[in-house]
C-alpha positions in Angstrom: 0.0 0.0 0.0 2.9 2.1 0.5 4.6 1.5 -1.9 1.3 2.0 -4.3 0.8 5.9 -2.5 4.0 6.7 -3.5 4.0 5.6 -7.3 0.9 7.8 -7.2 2.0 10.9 -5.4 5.8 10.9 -7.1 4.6 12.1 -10.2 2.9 14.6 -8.0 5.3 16.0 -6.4 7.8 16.2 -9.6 5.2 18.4 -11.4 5.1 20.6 -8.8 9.2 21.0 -8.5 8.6 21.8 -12.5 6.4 24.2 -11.8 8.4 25.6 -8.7 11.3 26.2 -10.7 9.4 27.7 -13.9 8.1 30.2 -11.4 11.7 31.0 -10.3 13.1 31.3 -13.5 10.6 33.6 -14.4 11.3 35.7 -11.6 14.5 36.0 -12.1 14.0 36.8 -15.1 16.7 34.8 -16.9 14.9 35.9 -20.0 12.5 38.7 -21.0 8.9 38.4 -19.2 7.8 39.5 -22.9 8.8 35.9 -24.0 9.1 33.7 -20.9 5.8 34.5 -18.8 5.7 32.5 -15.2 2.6 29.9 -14.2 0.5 32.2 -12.7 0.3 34.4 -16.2 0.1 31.4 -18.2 -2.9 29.9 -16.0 -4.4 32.8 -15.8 -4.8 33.0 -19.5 -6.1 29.3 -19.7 -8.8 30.2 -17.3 -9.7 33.2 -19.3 -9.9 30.9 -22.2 -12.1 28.5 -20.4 -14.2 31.2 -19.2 -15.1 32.8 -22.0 -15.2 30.1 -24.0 -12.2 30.7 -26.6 -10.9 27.7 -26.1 -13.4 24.7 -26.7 -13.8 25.7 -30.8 -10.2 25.3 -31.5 -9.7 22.2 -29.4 -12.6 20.4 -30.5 -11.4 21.0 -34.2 -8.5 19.9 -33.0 -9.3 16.9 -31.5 -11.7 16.0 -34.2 -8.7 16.1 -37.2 -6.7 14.1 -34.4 -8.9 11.2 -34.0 -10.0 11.3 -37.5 -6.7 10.9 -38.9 -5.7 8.3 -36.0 -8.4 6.3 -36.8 -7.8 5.8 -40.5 -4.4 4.7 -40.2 -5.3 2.3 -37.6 -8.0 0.8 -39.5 -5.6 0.7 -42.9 -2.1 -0.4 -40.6 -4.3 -3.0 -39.0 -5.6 -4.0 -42.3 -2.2 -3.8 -44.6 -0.5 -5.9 -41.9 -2.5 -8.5 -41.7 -2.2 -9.1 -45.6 1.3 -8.6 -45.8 2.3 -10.9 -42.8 0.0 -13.6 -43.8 0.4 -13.6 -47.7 4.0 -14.2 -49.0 2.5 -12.6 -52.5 1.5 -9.7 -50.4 4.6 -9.1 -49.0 6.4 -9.0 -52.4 3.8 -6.8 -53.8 3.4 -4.3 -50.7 7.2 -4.3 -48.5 9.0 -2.5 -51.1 6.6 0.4 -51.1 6.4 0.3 -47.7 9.9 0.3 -46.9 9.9 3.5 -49.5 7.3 5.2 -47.7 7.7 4.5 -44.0 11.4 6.8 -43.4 9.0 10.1 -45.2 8.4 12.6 -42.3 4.7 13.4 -42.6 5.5 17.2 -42.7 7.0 16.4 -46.1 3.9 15.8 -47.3 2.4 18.8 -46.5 3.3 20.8 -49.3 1.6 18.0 -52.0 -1.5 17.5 -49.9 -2.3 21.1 -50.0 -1.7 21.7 -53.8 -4.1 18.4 -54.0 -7.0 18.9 -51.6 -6.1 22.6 -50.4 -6.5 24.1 -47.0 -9.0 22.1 -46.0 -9.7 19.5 -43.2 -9.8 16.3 -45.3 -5.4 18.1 -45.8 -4.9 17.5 -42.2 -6.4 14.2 -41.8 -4.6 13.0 -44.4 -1.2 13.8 -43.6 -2.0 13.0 -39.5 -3.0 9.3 -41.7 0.4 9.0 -43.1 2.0 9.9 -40.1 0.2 7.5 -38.5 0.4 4.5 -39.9 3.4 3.5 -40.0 3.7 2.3 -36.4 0.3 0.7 -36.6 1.4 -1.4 -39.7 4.9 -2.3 -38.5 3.3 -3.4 -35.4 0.5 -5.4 -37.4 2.5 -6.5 -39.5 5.1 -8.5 -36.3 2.2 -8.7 -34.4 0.4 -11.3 -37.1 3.4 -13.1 -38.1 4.1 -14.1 -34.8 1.5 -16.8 -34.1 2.7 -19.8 -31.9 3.7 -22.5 -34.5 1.1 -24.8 -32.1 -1.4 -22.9 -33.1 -1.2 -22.9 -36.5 -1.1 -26.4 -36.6 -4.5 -26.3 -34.7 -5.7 -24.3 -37.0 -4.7 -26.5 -39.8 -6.3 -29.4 -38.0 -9.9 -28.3 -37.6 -9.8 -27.1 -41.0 -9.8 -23.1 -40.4 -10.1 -20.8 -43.3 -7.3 -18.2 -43.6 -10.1 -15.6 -42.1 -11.2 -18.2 -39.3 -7.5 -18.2 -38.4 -6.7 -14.5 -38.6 -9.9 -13.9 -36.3 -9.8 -16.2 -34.0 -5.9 -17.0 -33.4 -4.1 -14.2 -34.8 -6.1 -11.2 -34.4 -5.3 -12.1 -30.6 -2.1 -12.6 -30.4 -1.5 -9.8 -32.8 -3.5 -6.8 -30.4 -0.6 -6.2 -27.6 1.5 -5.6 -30.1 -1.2 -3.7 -32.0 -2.0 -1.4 -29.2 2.0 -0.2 -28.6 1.8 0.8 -32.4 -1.5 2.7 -31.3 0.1 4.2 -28.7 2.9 5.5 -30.5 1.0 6.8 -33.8 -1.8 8.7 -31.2 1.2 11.2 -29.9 2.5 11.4 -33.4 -1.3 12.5 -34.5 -1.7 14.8 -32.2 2.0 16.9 -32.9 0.9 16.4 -36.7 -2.3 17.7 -36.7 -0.9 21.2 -34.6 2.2 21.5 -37.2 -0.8 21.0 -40.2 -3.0 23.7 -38.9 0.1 26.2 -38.0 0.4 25.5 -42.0 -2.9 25.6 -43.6 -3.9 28.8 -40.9 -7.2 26.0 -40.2 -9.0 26.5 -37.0 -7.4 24.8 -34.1 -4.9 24.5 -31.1 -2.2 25.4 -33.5 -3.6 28.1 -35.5 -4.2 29.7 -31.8 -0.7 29.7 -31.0 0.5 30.7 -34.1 -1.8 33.8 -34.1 -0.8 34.7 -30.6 3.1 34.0 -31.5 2.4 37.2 -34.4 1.3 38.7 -31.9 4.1 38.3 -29.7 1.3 37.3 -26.7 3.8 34.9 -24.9 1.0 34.0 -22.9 -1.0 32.8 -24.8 1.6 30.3 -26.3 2.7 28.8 -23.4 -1.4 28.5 -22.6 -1.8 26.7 -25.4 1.4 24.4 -24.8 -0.5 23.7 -21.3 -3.6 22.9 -23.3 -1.9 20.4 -25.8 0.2 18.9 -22.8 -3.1 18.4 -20.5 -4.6 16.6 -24.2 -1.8 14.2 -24.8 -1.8 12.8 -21.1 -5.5 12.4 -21.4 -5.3 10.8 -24.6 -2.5 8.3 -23.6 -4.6 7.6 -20.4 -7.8 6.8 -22.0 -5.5 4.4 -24.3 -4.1 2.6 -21.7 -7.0 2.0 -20.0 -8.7 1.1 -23.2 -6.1 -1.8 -23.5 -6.5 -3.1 -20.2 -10.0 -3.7 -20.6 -9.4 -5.1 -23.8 -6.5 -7.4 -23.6 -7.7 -8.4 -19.4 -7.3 -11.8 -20.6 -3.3 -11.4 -20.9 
């Protein structure tokens, strides 16, 4: 039990020693207060957001290109992996392009998605996709190659079909692996989609910062870091949780 209070409060406690010494270096001002505003500024403007309501527009777009994008590459990793580690003729046909693809920062893809489908949403889900699917596939892909040699051999003795064995044996023993590629691809998503809308000037987390960093309204910027900060632990949370309820029977 004690040992359990303290895993709990630790991270506590070093937050606060973060924040302790943000609020000192501020006051010392180390650098200008123009560009290096303490907490208490920075907090302040967060709860003026949250008050008047600025904030829950920008985030919401936000999280909506996020989770859109996310989704798609998990659904096409997921997909694409399970054909390439269970079909040799797959493999030939899809690695090479992958192995092309995959090393491409998603920012580099920026410039052709907007000349294609402009500044628009459909942009920045698209290139959060691409970003995203490369840990999803590469994950699918080990994941679903690397079904117990037992099991196969059940599966070849009650006569599965290659679908009745992907489902039932493994689709399975694929998902840990699965979920770590999730894991991965949802930070990568979310640092995406605030570099695409910084770009494409579309409504958002990013578009606020990069408004208020014209602006030279240091404030707001380091509001808006708290903001994306506060959404990444939240997101990670809910998708750790997600796999424990999932995969309970590990």
């Amino acid at each position: 039990m004690t040992r359990r209070l303290a895993t709990l409060i630790a991270p506590v406690v070093f937050l606060l020693a973060l924040l302790y010494a943000w609020t000192l270096a501020a006051d010392a001002k180390l650098v200008n207060p123009l560009w290096f505003p303490g907490p208490e500024r920075s907090f302040a403007k967060l709860g003026e957001w949250i008050a008047t309501g600025a904030l829950w527009s920008p985030l919401a777009s936000t999280v909506w290109r996020m989770l859109a994008g996310w989704l798609a590459a998990c659904a096409v990793g997921i997909a694409l992996g399970a054909a390439i580690a269970s079909s040799p003729l797959a493999r030939r046909l899809l690695q090479p392009s992958a192995e092309f693809l995959r090393p491409l920062p998603a920012s580099a893809l920026l410039p052709p998605a907007i000349l294609v489908l402009g500044f628009s949403n459909a942009m920045i889900v698209s290139v959060v996709a691409f970003g995203c699917v490369w840990p999803v596939l590469l994950a699918a892909i080990h994941g679903f190659g690397a079904l117990d040699a037992r099991l196969v051999e059940v599966a070849r003795l009650l006569n599965f079909t290659p679908w009745q064995r992907a489902w039932k044996f493994q689709l399975p023993s694929a998902l840990p692996h699965i979920f770590a590629g999730m894991r991965v691809s949802i930070a990568i998503a979310l640092i995406v989609t605030v570099a695409s809308e910084m770009l494409s000037s579309q409504p958002g987390i990013g578009y606020l910062m990069l408004v208020a960093a014209r602006a030279f309204r240091s404030t707001d910027i380091f509001a808006g870091i708290i903001v994306l900060g506060a959404l990444g632990f939240l997101i990670n949370y809910g998708t750790q949780r997600l796999e424990g309820r999932l995969l309970r029977w590990r």
